[in-house]
C-alpha positions in Angstrom: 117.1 87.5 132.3 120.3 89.1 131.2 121.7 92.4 132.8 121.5 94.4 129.8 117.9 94.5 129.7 117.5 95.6 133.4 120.0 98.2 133.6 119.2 99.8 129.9 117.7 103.0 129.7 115.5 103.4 127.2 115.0 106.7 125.6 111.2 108.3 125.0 109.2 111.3 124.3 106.4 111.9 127.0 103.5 114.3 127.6 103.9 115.6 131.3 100.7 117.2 132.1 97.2 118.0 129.9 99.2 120.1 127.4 99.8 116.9 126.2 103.6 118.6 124.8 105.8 115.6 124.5 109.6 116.4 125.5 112.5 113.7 126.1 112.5 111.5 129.1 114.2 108.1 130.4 113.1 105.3 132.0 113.7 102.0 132.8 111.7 99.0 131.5 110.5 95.7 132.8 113.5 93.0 133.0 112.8 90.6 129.9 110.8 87.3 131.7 110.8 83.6 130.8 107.8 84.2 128.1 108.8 88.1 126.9 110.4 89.4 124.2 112.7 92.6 123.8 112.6 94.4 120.3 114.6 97.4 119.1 111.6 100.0 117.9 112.2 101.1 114.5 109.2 102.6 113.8 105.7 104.0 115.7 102.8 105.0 114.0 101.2 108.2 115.2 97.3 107.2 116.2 94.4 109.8 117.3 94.8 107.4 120.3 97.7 109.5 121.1 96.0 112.9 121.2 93.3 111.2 123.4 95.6 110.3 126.1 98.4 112.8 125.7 95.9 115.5 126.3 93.7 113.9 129.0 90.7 114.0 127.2 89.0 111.2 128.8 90.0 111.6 131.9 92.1 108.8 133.3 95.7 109.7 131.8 98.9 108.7 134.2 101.9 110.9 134.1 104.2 111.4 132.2 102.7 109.5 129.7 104.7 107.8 126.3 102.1 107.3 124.0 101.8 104.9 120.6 100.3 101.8 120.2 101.8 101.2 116.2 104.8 99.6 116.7 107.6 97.9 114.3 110.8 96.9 115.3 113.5 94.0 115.4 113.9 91.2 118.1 117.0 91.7 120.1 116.1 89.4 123.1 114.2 86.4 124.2 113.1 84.2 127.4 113.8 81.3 128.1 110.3 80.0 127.2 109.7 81.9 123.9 109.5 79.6 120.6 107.5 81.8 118.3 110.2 84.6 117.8 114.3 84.6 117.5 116.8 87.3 117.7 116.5 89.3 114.5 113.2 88.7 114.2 111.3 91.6 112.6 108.0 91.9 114.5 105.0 94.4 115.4 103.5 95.4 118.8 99.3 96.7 119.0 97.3 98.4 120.9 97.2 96.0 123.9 100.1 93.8 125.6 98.6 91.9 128.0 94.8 90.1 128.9 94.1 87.0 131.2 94.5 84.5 128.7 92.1 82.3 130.2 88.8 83.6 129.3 86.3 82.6 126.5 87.5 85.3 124.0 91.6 84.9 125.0 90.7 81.2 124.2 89.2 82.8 120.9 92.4 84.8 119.9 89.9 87.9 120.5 92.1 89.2 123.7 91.1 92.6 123.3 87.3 91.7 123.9 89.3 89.9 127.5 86.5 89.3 130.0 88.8 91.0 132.8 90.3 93.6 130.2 92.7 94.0 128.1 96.2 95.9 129.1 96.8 98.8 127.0 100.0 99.1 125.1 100.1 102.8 127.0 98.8 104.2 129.8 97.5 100.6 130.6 97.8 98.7 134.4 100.2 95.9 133.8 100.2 92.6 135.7 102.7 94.1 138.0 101.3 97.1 138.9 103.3 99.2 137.1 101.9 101.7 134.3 102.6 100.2 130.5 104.6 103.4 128.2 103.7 103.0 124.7 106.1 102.9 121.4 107.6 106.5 121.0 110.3 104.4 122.4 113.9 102.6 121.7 112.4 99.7 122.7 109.7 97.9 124.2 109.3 94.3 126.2 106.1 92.1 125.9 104.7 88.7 126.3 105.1 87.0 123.0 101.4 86.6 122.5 101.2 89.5 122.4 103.5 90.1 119.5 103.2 89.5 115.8 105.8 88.2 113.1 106.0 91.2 110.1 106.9 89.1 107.1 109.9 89.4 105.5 110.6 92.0 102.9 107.2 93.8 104.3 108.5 97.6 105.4 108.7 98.6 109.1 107.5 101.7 108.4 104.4 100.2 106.4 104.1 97.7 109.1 103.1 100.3 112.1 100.0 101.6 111.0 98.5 98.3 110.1 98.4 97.2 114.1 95.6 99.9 114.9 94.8 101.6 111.5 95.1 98.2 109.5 93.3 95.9 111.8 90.8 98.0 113.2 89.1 97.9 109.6 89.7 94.6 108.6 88.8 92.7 111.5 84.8 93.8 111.0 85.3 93.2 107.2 86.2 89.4 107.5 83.6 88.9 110.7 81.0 90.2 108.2 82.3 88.5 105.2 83.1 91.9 103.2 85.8 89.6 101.6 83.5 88.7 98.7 84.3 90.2 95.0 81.9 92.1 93.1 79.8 93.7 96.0 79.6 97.0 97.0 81.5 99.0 99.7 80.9 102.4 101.5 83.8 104.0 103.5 82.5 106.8 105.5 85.1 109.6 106.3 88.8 109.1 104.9 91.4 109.5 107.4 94.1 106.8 109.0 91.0 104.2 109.1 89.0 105.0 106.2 91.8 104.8 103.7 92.8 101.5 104.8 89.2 100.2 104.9 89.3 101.7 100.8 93.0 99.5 100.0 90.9 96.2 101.8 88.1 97.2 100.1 90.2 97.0 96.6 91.8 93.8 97.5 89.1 92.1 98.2 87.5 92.7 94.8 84.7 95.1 96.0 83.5 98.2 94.0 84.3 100.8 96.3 82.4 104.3 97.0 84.6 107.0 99.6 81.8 109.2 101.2 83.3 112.9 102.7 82.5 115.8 103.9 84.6 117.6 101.9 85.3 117.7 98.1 89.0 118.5 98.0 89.0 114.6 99.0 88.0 113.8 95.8 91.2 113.3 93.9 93.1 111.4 96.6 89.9 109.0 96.8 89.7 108.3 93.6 93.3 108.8 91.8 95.8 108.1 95.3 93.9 105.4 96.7 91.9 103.5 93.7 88.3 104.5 94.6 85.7 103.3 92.7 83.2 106.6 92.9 83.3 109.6 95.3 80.5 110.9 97.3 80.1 114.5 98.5 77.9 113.3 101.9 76.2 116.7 102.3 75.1 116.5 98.8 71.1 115.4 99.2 71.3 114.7 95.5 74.2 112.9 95.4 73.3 110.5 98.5 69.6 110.2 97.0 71.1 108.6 93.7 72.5 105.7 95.7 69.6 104.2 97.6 70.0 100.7 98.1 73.3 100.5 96.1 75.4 99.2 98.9 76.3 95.6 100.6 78.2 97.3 103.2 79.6 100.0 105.0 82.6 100.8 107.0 81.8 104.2 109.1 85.2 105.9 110.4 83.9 109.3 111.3 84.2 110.4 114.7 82.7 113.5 114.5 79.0 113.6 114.9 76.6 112.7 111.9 73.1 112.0 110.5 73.1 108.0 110.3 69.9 107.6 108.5 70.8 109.0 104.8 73.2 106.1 105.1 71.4 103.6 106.4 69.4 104.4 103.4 72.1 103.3 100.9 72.4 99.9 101.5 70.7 97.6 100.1 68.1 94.6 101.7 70.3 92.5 104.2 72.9 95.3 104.3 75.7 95.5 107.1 76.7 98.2 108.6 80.0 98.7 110.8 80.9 101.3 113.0 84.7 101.7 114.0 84.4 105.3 115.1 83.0 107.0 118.0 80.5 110.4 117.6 79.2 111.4 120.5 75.8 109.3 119.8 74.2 107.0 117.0 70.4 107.4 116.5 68.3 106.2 113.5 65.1 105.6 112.9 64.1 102.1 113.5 62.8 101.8 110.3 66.2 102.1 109.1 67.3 99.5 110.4 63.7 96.7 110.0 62.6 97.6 106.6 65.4 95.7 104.2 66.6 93.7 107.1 69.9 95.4 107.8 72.6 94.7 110.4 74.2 97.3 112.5 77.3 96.3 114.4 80.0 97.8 116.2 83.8 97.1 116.7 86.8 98.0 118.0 90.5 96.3 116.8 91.2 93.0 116.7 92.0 90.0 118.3 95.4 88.1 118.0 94.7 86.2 115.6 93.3 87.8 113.4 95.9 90.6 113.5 98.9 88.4 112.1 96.1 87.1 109.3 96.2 90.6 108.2 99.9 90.9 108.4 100.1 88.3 105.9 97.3 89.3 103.6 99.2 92.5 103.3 102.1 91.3 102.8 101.2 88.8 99.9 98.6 91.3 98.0 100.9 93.6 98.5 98.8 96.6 100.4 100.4 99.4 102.0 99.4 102.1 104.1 99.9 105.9 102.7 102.1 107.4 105.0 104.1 110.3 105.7 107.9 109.5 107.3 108.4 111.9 110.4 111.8 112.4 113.1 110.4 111.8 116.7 111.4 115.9 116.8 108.2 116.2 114.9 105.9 114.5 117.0 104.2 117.4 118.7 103.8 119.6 115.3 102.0 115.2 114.1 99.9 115.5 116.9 98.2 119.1 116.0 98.2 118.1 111.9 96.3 114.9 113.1 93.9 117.0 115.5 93.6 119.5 112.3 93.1 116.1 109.8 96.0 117.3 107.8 97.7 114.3 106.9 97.8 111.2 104.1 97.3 109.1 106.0 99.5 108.6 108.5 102.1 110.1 110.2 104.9 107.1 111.0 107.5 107.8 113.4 111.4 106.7 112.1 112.6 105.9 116.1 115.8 104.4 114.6 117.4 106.8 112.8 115.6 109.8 115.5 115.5 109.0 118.8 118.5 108.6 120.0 
């Protein structure tokens, strides 16, 4: 352990109460262990994770709270046990820092499916008892598995959004195989998740259909983000004309919707993935039985998997959209997320901000 990581203070914005305002605070991290890494935060991504717990909406938030759970920076220390990573290192932090690491899925690199549960990157239980304060941060210590190696020349800022946004998509999309060029892709709703699940989508070689609400999408779906066709969901017409058209669907809405006019769109032996969460799914059985289809949920993903995407999106070259904020900002993020008003995703620059 060196002094300078126990006596640092490191420098955060946190919500106090249910207002879920975030203001300046200090406090003192964990002292880097044999197996831990310290990085210098460059950037945070701002997830509707953030609003959740800022705000207390499910019930369980510990004040004050430091949200963020996208994290980019550059390794400034090491334990005396770390291998994987080096000083200078430029690395990425998720949504969870610590699980058991000796159950069936931490032996599968799925840790966040951990038997006894995974540690949240905020607002989480550590091993020690103390309460885990996310990325909207100077900087952050964490076991090394826990921590993932951004390839070089691949952007910070780029980098944040892909360890919630990024994997939370793609993870689904390999486990089922959406990897295979020339089939057909639906992306339901087109927000931090969706428009990632569209740039896999396009990588992969799929033909690619956006489906919204809400028609002033259109032009991003298609022109910004390299849609194949656009779909107006509340248009009966429009949703009738693609009956069994699809192999698969990615559904990012979290606001409640009818699930059977979609189910309807795929074709037989269909898969459909659900990375949101409305307040209920219902369908008809028939929906589901008649073509055979597959219904599956899924949340981000494991270790493994996550530094597999790093490097797919480094070498094919996919970026998140995202829109470059001061930490100063945060709060006026927050209520543009809450109001969807933003393409795609807000990134924090902690470096050249928060200091």
């Amino acid at each position: 352990m060196s002094s300078e990581s126990v006596n640092q203070d490191c420098l955060a914005w946190a919500a106090r109460d249910p207002s879920g305002v975030l203001s300046p605070y200090k406090f003192k991290r964990r002292a880097v262990g044999i197996d831990d890494i310290s990085l210098t935060i460059t950037h945070c991504g701002v997830c509707y994770a953030d609003v959740i717990w800022t705000r207390n909406q499910h019930g369980d938030s510990k004040y004050p709270l430091v949200p963020g759970h996208e994290i980019a920076g550059i390794v400034k220390e090491v334990g005396s046990n770390v291998h994987r990573f080096k000083v200078g290192d430029h690395v990425g932090v998720g949504t969870y820092v610590n699980s058991c690491r000796d159950c069936e899925y931490c032996n599968d690199g799925l840790e966040v499916h951990c038997e006894k549960g995974s540690v949240f990157t905020f607002n989480g239980i550590d091993a020690d008892g103390t309460i885990t304060k996310g990325g909207y941060s100077t900087y952050f210590v964490v076991h090394e598995r826990y921590c993932f190696k951004i390839p070089d020349g691949y952007p910070f800022a780029s980098a944040a959004p892909l360890l919630c946004a990024g994997i939370t998509v793609y993870t689904p999309m390999m486990r089922h195989k959406m990897n295979q060029p020339g089939k057909s892709l639906g992306v339901i709703g087109l927000g931090g998740l969706g428009h990632m699940a569209v740039k896999f989508g396009k990588a992969f070689g799929l033909n690619v259909t956006v489906f919204s609400t809400s028609i002033s999408k259109k032009e991003e779906a298609l022109t910004l983000l390299g849609a194949d066709k656009f779909v107006v969901s509340s248009d009966q017409e429009q949703m009738k004309a693609g009956a069994k058209s699809l192999n698969f669907i990615v559904d990012t809405a979290s606001g409640d919707h009818p699930f059977d006019p979609y189910m309807s769109l795929l074709k037989t032996g269909g898969i459909y993935v659900l990375v949101g969460f409305p307040s209920e799914v219902k369908f008809n059985p028939a929906s589901l039985n008649l073509g055979m289809k597959t219904f599956s949920g899924s949340l981000t993903g494991g270790t493994k998997e996550t530094q597999e995407m790093l490097d797919f999106c480094a070498a094919h070259k996919v970026y998140p959209n995202i829109e470059l904020i001061p930490i100063q900002y945060a709060n006026e993020a927050l209520e543009r997320l809450v109001k969807r008003d933003v393409k795609f995703r807000f990134v924090i620059d902690i470096e050249n901000s928060l200091k």
